[in-house]
ZAMARGU-4260 file (C-alpha; in steps of 0.2 Angstrom, whole numbers, plus 5000, padded with zeros to 4 digits):
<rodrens>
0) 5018/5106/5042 | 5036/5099/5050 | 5050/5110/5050 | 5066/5105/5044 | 5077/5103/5060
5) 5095/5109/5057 | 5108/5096/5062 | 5128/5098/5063 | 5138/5092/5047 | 5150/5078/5051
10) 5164/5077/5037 | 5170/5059/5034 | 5185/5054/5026 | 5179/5036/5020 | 5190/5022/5009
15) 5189/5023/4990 | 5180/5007/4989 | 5164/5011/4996 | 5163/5021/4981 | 5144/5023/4974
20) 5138/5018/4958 | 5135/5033/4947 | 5116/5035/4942 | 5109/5045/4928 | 5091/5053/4937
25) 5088/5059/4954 | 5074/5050/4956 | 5084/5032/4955 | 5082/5023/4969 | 5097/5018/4979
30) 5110/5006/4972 | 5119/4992/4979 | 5133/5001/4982 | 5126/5019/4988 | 5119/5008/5001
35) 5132/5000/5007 | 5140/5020/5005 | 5126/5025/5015 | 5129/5011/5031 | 5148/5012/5030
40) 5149/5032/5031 | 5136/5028/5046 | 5148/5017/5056 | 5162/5029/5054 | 5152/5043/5062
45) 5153/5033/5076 | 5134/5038/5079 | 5127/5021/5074 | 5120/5009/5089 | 5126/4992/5091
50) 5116/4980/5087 | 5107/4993/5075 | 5093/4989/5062 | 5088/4996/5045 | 5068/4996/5043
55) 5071/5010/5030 | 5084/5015/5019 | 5082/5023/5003 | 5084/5038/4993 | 5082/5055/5003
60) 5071/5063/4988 | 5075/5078/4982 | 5065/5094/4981 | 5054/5093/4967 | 5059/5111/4959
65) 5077/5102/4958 | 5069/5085/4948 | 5059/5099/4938 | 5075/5108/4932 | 5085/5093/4929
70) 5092/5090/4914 | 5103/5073/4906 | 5118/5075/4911 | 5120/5089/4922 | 5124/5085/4941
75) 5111/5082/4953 | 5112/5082/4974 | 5111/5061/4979 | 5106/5060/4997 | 5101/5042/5009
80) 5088/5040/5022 | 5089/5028/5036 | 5080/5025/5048 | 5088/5017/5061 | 5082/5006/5076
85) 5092/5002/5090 | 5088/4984/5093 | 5093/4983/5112 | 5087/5001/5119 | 5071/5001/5108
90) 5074/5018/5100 | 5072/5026/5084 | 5085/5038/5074 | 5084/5047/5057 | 5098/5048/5046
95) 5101/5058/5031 | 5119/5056/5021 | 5126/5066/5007 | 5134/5052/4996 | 5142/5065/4983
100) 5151/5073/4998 | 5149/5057/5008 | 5146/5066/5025 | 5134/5064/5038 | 5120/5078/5036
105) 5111/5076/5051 | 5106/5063/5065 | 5091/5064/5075 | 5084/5053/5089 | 5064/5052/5086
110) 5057/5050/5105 | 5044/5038/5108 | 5040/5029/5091 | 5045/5012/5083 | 5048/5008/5066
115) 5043/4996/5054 | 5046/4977/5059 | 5061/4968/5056 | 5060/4952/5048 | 5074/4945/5063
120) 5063/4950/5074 | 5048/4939/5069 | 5061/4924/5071 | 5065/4931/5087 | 5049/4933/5095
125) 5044/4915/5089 | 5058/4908/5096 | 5054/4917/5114 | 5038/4911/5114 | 5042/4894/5110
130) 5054/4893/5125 | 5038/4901/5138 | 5030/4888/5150 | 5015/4898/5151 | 5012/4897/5132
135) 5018/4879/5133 | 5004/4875/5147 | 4991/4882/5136 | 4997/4872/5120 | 4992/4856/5132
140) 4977/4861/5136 | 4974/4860/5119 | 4979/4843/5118 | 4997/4847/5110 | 5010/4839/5119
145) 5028/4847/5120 | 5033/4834/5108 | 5023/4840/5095 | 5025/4859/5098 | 5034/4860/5080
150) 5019/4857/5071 | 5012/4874/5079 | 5014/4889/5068 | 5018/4906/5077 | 5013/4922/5070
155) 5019/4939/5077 | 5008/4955/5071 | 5012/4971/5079 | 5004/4977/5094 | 4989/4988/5086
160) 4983/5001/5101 | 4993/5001/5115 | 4985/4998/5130 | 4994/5002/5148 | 5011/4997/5150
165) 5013/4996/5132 | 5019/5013/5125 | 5031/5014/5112 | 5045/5017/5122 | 5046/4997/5121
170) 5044/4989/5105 | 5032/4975/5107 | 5023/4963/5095 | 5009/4950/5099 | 5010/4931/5095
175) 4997/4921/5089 | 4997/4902/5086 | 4990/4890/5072 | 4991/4871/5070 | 5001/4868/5055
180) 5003/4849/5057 | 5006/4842/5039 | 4997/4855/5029 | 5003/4868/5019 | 4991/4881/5026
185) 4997/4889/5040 | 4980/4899/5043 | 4966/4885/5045 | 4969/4880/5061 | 4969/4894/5073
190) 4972/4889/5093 | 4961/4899/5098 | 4963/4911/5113 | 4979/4910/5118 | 4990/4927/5113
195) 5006/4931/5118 | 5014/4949/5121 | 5034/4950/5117 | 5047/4963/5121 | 5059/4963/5107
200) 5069/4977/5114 | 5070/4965/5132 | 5070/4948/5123 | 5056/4944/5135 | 5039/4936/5135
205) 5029/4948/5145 | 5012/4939/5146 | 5003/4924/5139 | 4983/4925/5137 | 4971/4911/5135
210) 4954/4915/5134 | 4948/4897/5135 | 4946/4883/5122 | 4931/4882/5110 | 4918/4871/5114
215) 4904/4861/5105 | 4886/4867/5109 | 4886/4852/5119 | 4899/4859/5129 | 4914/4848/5123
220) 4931/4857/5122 | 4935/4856/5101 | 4951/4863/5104 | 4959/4861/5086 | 4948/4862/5072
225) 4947/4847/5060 | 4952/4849/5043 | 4966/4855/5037 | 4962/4869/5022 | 4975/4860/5010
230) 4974/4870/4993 | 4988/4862/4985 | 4986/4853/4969 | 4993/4839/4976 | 4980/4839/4990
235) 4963/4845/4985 | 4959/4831/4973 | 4956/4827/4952 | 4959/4843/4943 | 4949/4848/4926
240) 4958/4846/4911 | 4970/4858/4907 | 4963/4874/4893 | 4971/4875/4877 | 4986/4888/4878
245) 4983/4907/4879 | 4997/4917/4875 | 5001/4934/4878 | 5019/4938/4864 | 5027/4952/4856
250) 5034/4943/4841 | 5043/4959/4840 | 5045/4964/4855 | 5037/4976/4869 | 5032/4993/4864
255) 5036/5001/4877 | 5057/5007/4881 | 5064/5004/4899 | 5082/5017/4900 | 5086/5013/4917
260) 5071/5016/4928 | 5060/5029/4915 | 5046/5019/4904 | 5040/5026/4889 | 5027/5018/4879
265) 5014/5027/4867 | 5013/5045/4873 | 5018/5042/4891 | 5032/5044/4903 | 5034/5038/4921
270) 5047/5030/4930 | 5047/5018/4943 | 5054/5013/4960 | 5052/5002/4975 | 5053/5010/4992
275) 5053/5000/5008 | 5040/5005/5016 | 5028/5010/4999 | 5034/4997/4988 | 5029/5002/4971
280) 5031/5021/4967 | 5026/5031/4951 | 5036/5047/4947 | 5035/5060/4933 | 5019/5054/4926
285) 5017/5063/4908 | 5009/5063/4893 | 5014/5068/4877 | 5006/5082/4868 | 5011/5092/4851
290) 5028/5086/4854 | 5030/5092/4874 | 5030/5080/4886 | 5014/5086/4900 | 5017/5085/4919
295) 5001/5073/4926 | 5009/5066/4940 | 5023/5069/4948 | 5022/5054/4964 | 5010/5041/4968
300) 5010/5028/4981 | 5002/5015/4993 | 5005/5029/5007 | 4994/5017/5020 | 4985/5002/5021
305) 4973/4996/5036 | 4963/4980/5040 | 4952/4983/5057 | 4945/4968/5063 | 4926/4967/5068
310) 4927/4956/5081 | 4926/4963/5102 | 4935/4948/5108 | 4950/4951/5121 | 4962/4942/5106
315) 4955/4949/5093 | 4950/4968/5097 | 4966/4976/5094 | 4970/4967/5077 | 4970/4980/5063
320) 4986/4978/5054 | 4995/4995/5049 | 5002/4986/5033 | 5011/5000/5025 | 5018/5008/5042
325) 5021/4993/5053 | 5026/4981/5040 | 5033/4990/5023 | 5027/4983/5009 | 5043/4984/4999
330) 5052/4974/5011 | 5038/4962/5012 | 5037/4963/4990 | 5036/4948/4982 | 5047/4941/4964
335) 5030/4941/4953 | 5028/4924/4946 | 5025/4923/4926 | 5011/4914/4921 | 5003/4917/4939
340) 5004/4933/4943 | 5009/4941/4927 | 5008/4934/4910 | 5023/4923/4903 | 5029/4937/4891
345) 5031/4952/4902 | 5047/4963/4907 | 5052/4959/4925 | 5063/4974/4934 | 5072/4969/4950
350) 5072/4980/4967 | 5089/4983/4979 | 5080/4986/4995 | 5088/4985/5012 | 5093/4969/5025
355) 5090/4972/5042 | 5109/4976/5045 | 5108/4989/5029 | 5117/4979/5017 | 5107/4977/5000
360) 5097/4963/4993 | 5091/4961/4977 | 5071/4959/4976 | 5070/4947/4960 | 5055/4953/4947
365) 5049/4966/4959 | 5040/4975/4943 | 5031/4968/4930 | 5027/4977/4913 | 5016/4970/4900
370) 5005/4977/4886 | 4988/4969/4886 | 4969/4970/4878 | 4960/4984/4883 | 4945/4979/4876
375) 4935/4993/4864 | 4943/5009/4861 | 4929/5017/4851 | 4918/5014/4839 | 4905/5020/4829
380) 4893/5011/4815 | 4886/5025/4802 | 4869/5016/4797 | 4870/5029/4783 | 4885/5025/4773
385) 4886/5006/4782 | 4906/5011/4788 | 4909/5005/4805 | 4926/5014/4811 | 4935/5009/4828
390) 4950/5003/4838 | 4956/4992/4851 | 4963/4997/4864 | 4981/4990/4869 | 4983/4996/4888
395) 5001/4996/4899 | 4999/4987/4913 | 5015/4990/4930 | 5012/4976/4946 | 5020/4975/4960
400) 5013/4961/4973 | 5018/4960/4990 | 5012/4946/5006 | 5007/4953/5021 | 5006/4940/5033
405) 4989/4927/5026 | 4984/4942/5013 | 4993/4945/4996 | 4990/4961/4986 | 4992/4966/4970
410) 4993/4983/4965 | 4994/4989/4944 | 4996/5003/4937 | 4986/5003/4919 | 4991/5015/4909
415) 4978/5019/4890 | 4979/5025/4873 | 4965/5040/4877 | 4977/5048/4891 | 4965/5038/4906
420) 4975/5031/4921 | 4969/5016/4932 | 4976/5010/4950 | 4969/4988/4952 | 4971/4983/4968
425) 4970/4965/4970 | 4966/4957/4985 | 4969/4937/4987 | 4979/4927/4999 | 4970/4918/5014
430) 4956/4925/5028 | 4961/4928/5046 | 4950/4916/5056 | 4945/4911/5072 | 4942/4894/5081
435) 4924/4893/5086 | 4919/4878/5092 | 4902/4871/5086 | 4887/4883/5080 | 4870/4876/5084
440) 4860/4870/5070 | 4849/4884/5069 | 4865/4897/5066 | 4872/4901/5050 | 4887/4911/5055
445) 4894/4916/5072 | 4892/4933/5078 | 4906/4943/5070 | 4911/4932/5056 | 4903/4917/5044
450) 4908/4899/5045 | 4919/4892/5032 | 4924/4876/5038 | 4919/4865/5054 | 4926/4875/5069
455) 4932/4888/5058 | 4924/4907/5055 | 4932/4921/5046 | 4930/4938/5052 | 4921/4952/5045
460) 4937/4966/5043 | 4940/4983/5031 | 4952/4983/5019 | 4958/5002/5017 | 4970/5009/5006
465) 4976/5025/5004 | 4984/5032/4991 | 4994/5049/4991 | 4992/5057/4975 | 5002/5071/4970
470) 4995/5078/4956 | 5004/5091/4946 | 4992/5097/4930 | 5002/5107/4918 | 5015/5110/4932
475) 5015/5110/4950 | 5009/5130/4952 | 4993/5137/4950 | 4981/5122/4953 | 4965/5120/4962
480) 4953/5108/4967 | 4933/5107/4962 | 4922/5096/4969 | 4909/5089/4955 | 4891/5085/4959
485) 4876/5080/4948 | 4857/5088/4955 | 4839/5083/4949 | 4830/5100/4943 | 4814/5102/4952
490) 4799/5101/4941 | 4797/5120/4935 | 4793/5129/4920 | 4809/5126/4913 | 4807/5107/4917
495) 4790/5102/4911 | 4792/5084/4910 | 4805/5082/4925 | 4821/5075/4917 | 4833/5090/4919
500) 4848/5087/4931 | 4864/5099/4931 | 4881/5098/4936 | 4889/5110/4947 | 4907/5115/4952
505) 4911/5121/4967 | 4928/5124/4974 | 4936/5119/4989 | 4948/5132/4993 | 4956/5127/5010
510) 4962/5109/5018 | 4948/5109/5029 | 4935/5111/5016 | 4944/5097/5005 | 4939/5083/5018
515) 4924/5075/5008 | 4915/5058/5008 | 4908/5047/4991 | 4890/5055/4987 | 4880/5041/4975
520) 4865/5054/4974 | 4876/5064/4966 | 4888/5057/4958 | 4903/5066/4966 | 4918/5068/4959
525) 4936/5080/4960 | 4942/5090/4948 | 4961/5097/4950 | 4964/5109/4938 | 4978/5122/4931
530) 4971/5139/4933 | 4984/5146/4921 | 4984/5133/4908 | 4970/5133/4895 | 4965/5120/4880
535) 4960/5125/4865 | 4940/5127/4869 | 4947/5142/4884 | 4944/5129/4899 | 4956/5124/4912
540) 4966/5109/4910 | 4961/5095/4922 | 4960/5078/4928 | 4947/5069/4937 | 4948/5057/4951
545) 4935/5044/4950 | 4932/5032/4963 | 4926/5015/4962 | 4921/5003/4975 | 4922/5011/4992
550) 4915/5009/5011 | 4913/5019/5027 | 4922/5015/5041 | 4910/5005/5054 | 4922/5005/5070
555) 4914/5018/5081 | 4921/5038/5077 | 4928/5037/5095 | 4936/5020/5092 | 4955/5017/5095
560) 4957/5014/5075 | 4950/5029/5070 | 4959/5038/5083 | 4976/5029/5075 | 4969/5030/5058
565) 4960/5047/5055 | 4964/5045/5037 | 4949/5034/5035 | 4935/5047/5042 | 4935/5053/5024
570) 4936/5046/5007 | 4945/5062/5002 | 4958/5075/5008 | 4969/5089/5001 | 4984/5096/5008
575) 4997/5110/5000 | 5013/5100/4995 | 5027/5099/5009 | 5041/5087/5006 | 5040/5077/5022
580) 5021/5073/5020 | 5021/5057/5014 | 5011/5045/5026 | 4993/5044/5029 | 4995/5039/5048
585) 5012/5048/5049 | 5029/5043/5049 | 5027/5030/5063 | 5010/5025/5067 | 5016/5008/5076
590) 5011/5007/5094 | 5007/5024/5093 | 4990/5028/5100 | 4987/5044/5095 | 4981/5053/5079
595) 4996/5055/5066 | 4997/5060/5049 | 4983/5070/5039 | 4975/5075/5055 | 4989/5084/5058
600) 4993/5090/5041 | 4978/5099/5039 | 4977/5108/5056 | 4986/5124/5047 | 4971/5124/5034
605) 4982/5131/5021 | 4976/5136/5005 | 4974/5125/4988 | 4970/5139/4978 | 4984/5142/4965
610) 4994/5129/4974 | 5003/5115/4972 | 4990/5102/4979 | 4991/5085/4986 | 4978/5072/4985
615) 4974/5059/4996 | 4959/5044/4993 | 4954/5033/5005 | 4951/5016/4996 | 4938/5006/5007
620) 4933/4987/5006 | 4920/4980/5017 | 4924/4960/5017 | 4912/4948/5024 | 4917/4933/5021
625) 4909/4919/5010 | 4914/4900/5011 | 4917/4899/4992 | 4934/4911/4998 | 4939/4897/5010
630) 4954/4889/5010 | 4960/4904/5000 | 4952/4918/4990 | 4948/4921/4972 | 4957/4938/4967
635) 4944/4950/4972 | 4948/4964/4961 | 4945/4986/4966 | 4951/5002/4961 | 4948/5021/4953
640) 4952/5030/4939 | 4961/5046/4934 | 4954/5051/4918 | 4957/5068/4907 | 4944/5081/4909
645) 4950/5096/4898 | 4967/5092/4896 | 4963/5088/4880 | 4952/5097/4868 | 4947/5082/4859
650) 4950/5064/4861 | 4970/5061/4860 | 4966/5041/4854 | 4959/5047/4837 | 4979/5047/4830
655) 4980/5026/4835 | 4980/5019/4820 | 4969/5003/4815 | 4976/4985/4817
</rodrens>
């Protein structure tokens, strides 16, 4: 656990007009204005670096016993976070403001770490590149001319593992380089083998690598691969006819409220945000019950996401893409597009998240909220009395879509009559390849990926998502974890024909015993129960975290990325709450290269028992691509569910009444 690091106060006597707009929760993400409050009380502390950078700044949550207490109307703390980078030195400084007072609360350089990318920088590393001989010389021996050096697309990712000479005392990114030509696809026409390393901090090309053109089998340099990967409607030929409309309406409008940023709809209530680095975030989550609103929930996020690449080559090894901790997926959040994205009728909130200066920008339709089917509810035939009774289900669904680089995701929230909560995590967007030259004819794929267009292989990579999860049953006290597993009986005397199986529950009562893996064999599952809280049968209230599709990591348990990312060496962990834990691979995992985040949370091995306890799920997805993905991929579609497991005493859907 972090301790809080006492800082002087600075008092700052600041001009009327940078006046903050008043908000009504103290979980409302930062305004327009309390931005611009936050940045201006900043510069007059005179401890702001010049140029300085923004990769973060939002609202400095309060404790959780402070939201718990609050009550409309009555005054609450409203406090900023920045992050702060400065651009020429390369380092790193937090910031936390008191807007009400509007002081400076404490100031703190963080040695040897880089934040999140800026999108500046992207244009400056492109532009550096572009001016480098050594990168020009390898464009030519690829047959591109400097003349036609604008119909190359550059790419900068962040470094991944630091190798020697790249510590995070300099803040580094790697370029990468596609032909773009005419088409629309930026992606299909990788140059393959050439990487080059920037110094954003130095505005300097520190190396160009070429690994060496692709060749035929013959041996004949195929330097550029040959088709395009066009996907545009104007491009990819005669199109089907059109359906017959589909529409999605509320002739009388949505059933669910929006007051600011709290949703209510059936028997819930949540709110919702959009964080810079997390993007969409889930607070307050509760259900109604006899009249009382129950605390589920009370923060969900994307805490990280990780893509490792399979392949060993020199310019592909170190690819695995910290999307949530080098990128942000708020700043990178897209305006969800109705009738693509989301259907034409839903509600659209925007997002005020930071520019690279600190000043605010709006985020058009950062959230989407709809009501959709949600197929059968229940139902029963009685063949006796011939009386079929049912319902269907109407579910809420909350997006938030954001492009990282060639992948898009989706992520939704779907929220169900019978008390059941669902993360979807859409994956589309366009594969990473690699230019390979000619296979022989007896190869169906090269070594590390599968061929998806001539000259063109898309590598095998993981997708993991992790999702922090703090769970707050009846209350943030007195809860536990159990882990649930399913066992065949042997056949006995009390299992003559062999078809008894029983179900035990076994608790895991310190951090270290809450790392666990997926169990098919037994069906495992965690229960996180209120031991004080009871329903009406005398059994603790709980819910239950089931997973859905999932992998193992396959990078080698000594590997750079699992050093990096020690999140994914379990599908599950479980730490007691502290406020600053909120990231899987720590607060800056960029060109860090040693282990961050729950490693290190759970090196105390504090108790769960009668705690307030954090979950954490790995989400894994092993992609091997298929050619039917290529030039860009069909949705492909994971998750898990949270569903009520004694937190009601019977089902809570039986009051939905029939259409």
């Amino acid at each position: 656990m972090r301790p809080y690091l006492p800082w002087p106060l600075l008092l700052l006597a600041l001009p009327l007009a940078a006046q903050a707009t008043p908000t009504a929760h103290p979980l409302d993400p930062l305004s327009a204005d309390e931005m611009r409050l936050a940045v201006e009380i900043l510069r007059a502390s005179g401890q702001l670096p010049d140029p300085a950078g923004f990769p973060v700044l939002a609202l400095q949550e309060p404790p959780k016993e402070e939201v718990y207490r609050f009550r409309p109307g009555q005054p609450f703390r409203r406090e900023a976070l920045a992050v702060v980078l400065d651009r020429k030195a390369s380092r790193t400084y937090e910031a936390v403001v008191d807007l009400r007072a509007r002081r400076l609360l404490r100031w703190r350089h963080v040695p040897e770490v880089q934040p999140l990318l800026l999108f500046e920088e992207y244009a400056l590393a492109q532009d550096l590149v572009r001016a480098d001989s050594r990168w020009r010389a390898a464009m030519r021996r690829r047959g591109i001319a400097d003349r036609d050096l604008g119909a190359v697309a550059l790419e900068p990712w962040a470094i991944g593992h630091a190798g020697p000479g790249e510590g995070p005392a300099r803040r580094l990114v790697r370029v990468m380089s596609f032909f773009l030509g005419s088409s629309s696809n930026r992606y299909a026409r990788p140059l393959e083998g050439v990487v080059a390393t920037v110094d954003l901090g130095r505005r300097e090309v520190l190396a160009v690598t070429d690994t060496g053109v692709p060749r035929s089998a013959s041996g004949r340099p195929l330097p550029v691969p040959p088709e395009p990967g066009d996907y545009d409607s104007r491009k990819v030929g005669p199109l089907r006819p059109p359906l017959r409309p589909l529409r999605i309406t509320h002739p009388e409008g949505p059933n669910f409220t929006l007051n600011g940023h709290e949703v209510r709809w059936q028997k819930w209530r949540f709110r919702l945000s959009v964080h810079p680095r997390e993007g969409l975030v889930l607070h307050t989550v509760g259900y109604e019950d006899g009249g009382t609103v129950r605390p589920i929930l009370y923060r969900a996020s994307l805490s990280e996401m990780v893509v490792p690449y399979a392949d060993p080559d020199p310019a592909w090894r170190w690819r695995a893409a910290f999307d949530v901790g080098e990128y942000g997926l708020g700043v990178l959040g897209c305006s969800l597009q109705p009738g693509i994205d989301v259907p034409d009728g839903a509600t659209f909130l925007d997002a005020v998240l930071p520019r690279e200066d600190g000043s605010p920008r709006t985020l058009p339709r950062a959230i989407a909220l709809w009501e959709r089917d949600g197929g059968l509810l229940w139902r029963h035939w009685d063949y006796v009395s011939d009386v079929t009774h049912g319902r269907r289900a109407r579910q809420l669904a909350v997006s938030f879509m954001a492009a990282v680089g060639n992948y898009d995701y989706m992520l939704t929230w779907v929220f169900s009559q019978d008390g059941a909560l669902a993360l979807e995590a859409d994956l589309s967007g366009i594969m990473l390849a690699k230019g390979v030259g000619q296979l022989r004819a007896d190869e169906d794929h090269a070594p590390f990926g599968h061929l998806v267009a001539p000259g063109v292989s898309a590598i095998h990579h993981q997708h993991f998502l992790h999702f922090r999860l703090d769970l707050d049953i009846d209350g943030f006290r007195n809860n536990a974890l159990l882990e649930m597993n399913s066992h065949p009986l042997p056949p006995q005397e009390h299992n003559p024909l062999g078809n008894a199986f029983r179900m035990e529950l076994t608790p895991l009562r310190t951090e270290a015993q809450a790392q666990r893996d997926l169990n098919l064999a037994t069906s495992r599952k965690w229960l996180i129960v209120n031991q004080v809280r009871r329903n009406a049968l005398g059994h603790p209230t709980g819910f239950l975290l089931v997973p859905g599709e999932n992998a193992v990591p396959l990078a080698a348990p000594d590997s750079a990325i699992r050093r990096r990312a020690g999140f994914i060496n379990h599908h599950l962990w479980a730490t007691r709450y502290a406020p600053g834990e909120l990231y899987a691979a720590g607060d800056y995992p960029n060109q860090r290269s040693e282990p961050g985040g729950l490693p290190v949370y759970v090196a105390n091995n504090d108790t769960l028992q009668g705690q307030d306890i954090v979950l954490w799920y790995t989400l894994g997805v092993t992609h091997i691509p298929r050619p039917e993905e290529w030039p860009i991929m069909s949705s492909h579609r994971t998750g898990f569910l949270l569903l009520p497991a004694g937190f009601f005493h019977h089902n809570p859907s039986l009051d939905v009444p029939p259409s």
